[in-house]
C-alpha positions in Angstrom: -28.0 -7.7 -54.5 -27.4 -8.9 -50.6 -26.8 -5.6 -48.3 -24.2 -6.1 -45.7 -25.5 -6.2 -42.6 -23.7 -3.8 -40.0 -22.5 -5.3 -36.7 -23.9 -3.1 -34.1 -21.6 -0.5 -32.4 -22.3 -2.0 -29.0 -21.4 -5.2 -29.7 -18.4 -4.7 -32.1 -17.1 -3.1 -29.1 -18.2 -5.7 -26.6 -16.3 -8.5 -29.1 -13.3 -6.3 -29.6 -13.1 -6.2 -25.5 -13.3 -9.5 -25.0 -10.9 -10.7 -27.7 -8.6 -8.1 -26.3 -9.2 -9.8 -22.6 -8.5 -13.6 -24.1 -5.4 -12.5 -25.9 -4.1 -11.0 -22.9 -4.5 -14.3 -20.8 -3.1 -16.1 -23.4 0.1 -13.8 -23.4 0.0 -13.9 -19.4 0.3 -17.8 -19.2 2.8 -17.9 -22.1 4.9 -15.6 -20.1 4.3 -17.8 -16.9 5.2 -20.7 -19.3 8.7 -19.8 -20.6 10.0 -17.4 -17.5 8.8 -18.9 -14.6 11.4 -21.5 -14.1 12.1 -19.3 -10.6 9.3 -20.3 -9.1 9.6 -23.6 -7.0 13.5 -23.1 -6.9 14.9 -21.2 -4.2 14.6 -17.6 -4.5 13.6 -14.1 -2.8 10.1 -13.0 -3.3 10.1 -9.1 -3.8 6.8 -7.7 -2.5 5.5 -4.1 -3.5 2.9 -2.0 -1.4 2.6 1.9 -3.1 0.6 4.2 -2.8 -2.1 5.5 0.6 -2.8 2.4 2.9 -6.3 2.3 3.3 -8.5 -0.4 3.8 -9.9 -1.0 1.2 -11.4 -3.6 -2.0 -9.0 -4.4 -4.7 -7.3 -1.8 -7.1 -8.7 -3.3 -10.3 -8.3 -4.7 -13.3 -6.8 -1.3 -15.4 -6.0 0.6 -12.5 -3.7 -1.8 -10.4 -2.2 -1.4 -6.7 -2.5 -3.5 -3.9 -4.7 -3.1 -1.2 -3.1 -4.1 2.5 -5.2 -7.0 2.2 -3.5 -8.1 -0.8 -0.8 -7.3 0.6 -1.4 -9.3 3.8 -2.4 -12.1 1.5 1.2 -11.8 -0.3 2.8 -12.0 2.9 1.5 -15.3 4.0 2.0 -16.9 0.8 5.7 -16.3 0.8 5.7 -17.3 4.3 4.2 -20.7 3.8 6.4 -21.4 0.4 9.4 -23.0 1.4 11.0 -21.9 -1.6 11.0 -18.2 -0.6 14.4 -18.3 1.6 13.4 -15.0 1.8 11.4 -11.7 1.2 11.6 -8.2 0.5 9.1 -5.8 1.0 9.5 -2.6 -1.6 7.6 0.0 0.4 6.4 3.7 -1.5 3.9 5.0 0.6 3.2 8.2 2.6 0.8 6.0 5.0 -2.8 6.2 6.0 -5.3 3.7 8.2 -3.8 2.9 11.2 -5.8 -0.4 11.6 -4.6 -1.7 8.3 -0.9 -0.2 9.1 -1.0 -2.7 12.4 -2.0 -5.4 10.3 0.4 -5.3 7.4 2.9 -4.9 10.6 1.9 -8.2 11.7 2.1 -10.0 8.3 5.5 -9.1 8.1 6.2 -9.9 11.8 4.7 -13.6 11.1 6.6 -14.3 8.0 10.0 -12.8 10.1 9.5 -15.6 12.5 10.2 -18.3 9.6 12.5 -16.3 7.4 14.4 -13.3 6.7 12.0 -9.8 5.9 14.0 -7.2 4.5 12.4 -3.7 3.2 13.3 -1.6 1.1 12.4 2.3 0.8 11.5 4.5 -2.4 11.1 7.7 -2.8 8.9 7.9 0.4 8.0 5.5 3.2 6.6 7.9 6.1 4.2 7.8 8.8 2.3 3.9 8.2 5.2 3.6 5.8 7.0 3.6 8.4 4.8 2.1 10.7 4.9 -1.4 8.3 8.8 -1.1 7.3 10.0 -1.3 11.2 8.5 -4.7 11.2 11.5 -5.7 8.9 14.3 -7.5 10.1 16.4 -4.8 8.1 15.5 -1.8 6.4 17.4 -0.1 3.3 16.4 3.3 2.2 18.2 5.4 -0.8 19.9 8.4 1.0 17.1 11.0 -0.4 14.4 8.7 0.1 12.0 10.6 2.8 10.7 8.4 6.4 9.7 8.9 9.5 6.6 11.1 10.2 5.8 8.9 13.2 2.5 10.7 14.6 -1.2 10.4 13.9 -3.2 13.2 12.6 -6.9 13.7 12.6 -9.0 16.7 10.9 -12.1 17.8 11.0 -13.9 19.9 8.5 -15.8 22.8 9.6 -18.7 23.7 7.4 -20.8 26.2 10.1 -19.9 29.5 8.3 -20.6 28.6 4.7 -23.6 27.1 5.9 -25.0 30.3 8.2 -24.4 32.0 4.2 -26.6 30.0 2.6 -29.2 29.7 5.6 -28.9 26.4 6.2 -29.6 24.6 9.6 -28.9 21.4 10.7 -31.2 19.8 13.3 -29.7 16.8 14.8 -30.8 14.5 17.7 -28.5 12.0 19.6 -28.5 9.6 22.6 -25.0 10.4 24.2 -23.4 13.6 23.6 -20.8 12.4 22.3 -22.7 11.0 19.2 -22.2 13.9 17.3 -18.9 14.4 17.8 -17.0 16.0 15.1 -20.2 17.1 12.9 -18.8 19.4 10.4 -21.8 21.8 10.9 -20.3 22.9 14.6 -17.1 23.7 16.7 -16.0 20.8 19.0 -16.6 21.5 22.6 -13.7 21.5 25.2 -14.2 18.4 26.7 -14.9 16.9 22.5 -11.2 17.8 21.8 -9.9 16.5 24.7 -12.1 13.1 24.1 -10.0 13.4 20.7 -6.6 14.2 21.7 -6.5 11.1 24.1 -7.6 8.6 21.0 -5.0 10.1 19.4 -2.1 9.8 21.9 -3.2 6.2 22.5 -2.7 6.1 19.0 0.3 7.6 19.0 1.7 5.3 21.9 0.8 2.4 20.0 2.9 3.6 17.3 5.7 4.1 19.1 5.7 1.0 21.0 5.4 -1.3 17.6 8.6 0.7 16.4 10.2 -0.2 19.0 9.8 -3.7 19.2 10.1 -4.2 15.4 13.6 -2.0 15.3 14.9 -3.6 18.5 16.9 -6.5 17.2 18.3 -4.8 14.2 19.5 -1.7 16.2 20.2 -4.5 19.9 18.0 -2.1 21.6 20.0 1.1 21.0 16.7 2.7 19.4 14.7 2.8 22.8 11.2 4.5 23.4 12.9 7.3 24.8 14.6 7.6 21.4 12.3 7.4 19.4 10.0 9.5 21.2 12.6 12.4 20.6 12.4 11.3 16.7 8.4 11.0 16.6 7.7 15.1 16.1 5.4 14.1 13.5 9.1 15.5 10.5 10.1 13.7 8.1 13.8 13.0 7.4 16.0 11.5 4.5 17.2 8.6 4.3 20.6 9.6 5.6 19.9 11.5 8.2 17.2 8.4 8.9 20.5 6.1 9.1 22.3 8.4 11.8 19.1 8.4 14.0 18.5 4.0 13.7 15.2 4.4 12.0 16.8 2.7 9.0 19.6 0.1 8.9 21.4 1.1 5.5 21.8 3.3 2.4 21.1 2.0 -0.6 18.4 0.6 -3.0 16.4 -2.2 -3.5 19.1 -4.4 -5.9 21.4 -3.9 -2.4 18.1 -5.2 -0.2 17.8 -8.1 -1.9 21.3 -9.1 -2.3 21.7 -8.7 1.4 18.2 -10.6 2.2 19.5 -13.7 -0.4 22.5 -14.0 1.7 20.7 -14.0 5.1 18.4 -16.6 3.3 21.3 -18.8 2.4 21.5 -18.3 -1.1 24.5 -17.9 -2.3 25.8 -16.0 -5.9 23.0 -14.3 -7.4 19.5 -14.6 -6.6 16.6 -15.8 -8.4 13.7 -13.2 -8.1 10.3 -13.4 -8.3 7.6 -11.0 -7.5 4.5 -11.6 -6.1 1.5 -10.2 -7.0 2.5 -7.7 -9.7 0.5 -5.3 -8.8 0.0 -3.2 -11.9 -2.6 -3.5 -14.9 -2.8 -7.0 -17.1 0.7 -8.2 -16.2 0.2 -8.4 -12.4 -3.4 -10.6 -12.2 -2.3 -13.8 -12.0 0.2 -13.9 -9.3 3.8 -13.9 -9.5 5.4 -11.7 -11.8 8.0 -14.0 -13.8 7.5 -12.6 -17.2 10.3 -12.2 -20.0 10.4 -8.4 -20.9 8.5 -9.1 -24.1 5.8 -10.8 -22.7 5.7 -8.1 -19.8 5.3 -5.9 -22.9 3.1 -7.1 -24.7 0.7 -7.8 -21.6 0.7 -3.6 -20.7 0.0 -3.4 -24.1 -3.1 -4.9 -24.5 -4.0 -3.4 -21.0 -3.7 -0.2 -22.5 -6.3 -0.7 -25.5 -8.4 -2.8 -23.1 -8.2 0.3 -20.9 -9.4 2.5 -23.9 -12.0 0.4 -24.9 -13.5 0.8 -21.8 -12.7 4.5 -21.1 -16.1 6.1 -21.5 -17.8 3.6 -18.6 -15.4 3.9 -16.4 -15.2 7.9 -16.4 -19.4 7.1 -16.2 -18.0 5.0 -13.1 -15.7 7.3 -12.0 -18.1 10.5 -11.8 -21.0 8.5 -10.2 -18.7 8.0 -7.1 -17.8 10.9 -7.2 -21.3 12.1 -6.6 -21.9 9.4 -4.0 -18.6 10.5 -2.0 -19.5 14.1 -2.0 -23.1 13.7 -0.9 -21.7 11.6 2.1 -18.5 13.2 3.2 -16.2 11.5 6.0 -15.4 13.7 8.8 -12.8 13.1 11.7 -10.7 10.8 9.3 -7.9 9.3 11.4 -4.9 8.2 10.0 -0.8 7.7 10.6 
């Protein structure tokens, strides 16, 4: 009698994975097939950014998100597609780098010079969410969604006393003395947070001055540095209270910021939508979001076994940097 011969477990895995993968590309492009009849008519592109802006790589394929450089990227496609009459930017994110903040600012500022860039707030848009949504031509925020937080912080971790407990020294030679600057194994000098405190006001007047340019049509100048130096305390408020000080233009969600963006764009009746980018496991690879909600389905779906297929090396992954970050911690992190 013939024995059966046993796949190995490693590569009935590696076969389920990529069947999984090949399916999934398949639904994708039969989703693009039948729904995307939006794309290449006119329409308003809807384009999401959640989460910390930091400059980094892309999210990934299970984990999603879009980096500002997608983000950017997303930007100045919509500009360039004549199609788009117009865009909206969907904004969820309590902020982060300041370098990446200015230039997400300045996608949307290039695509406002061709077409109408309306934003629309979730449940938070504060500090660099802010930052990015005053490039808009108009901002709508739901009346508890929570803005401003126009400031910069920096922080630096002290380590000295934990490490005078376990008798460790730390011996460090430098060239200016300033090189060191912020070590977490010693108190800043006087004139270190002074050095410090004027990066961060120039900062902070950078800040200010891009809110004001990017608000001053919408508000015809009535928000003026003076003003919003008065409103940049580093608080937060909601959207209402937001409305009454003309950090955001009007109350309501993001069905009422693309209605309004449509009209500016010279479509009339109701709008064809399309997103761009995605942004979030399997369905949001391959560019503009235009599946059926089937297909959108069925897509998550087989992100979510792909994604337990390949749970163990990832959390292998995952705990590797880990280790790496904590070995090299980051000290005097900047951010708005």
């Amino acid at each position: 009698m013939q024995k059966n011969k046993l796949v190995p477990s490693g590569l009935l895995i590696t076969m389920i994975v990529l069947a999984v993968v090949i399916g999934s590309i398949g639904l994708i492009f039969i989703g693009a097939l039948f729904s995307g009849d939006s794309v290449g008519k006119p329409h308003v592109a809807v384009i999401s950014f959640y989460g910390a802006i930091a400059d980094s790589e892309g999210g990934g394929v299970l984990r999603g998100g879009t980096t500002p450089q997608d983000f950017i990227g997303q930007m100045d496609e919509a500009r360039k597609d004549d199609s788009v009459k117009a865009v909206v930017v969907r904004i969820n994110s309590p902020g982060g780098s300041p370098a990446a903040s200015q230039e997400m600012y300045e996608s949307i500022r290039r695509a406002r010079a061709k077409k109408p860039v309306y934003c629309s707030m979730g449940d938070v848009a504060a500090s660099g969410g802010y930052y990015i949504a005053s490039a808009c031509d108009k901002i709508y925020a739901n009346p508890a969604t929570l803005t401003g937080s126009i400031g910069v912080i920096s922080e630096f971790m002290n380590f000295q006393g934990l490490m005078q407990k376990l008798g460790v020294k730390s011996n460090v030679m430098v060239t200016g003395k300033y090189k060191d600057s912020g070590s977490p194994f010693r108190d800043l000098r006087p004139d270190e947070r002074q050095l410090f405190h004027g990066l961060l006001m120039n900062l902070y007047n950078q800040f200010v001055n891009d809110v004001v340019a990017g608000r001053n049509e919408a508000t015809s100048g009535k928000l003026t540095r003076t003003k919003v130096l008065s409103l940049a305390t580093g608080r937060v408020y909601t959207g209402e209270q937001a409305k009454k000080n003309l950090l955001v233009d009007e109350l309501g969600g993001l069905h009422a910021a693309i209605a309004a963006a449509a009209k500016k764009g010279g479509i009339n009746g109701e709008p064809d939508v399309v997103a761009i980018g995605g942004g979030k496991g399997l369905s949001g690879l391959f560019g503009a979001s235009t599946f059926s909600g089937e297909i959108s389905t069925a897509a998550n779906a087989a992100g979510d076994q792909l994604g337990r297929a390949l749970a163990k090396g990832l959390m292998q992954e995952l705990q590797q940097q880990a280790h790496q970050q904590a070995a090299s911690p980051t000290t005097g992190k900047v951010s708005f």
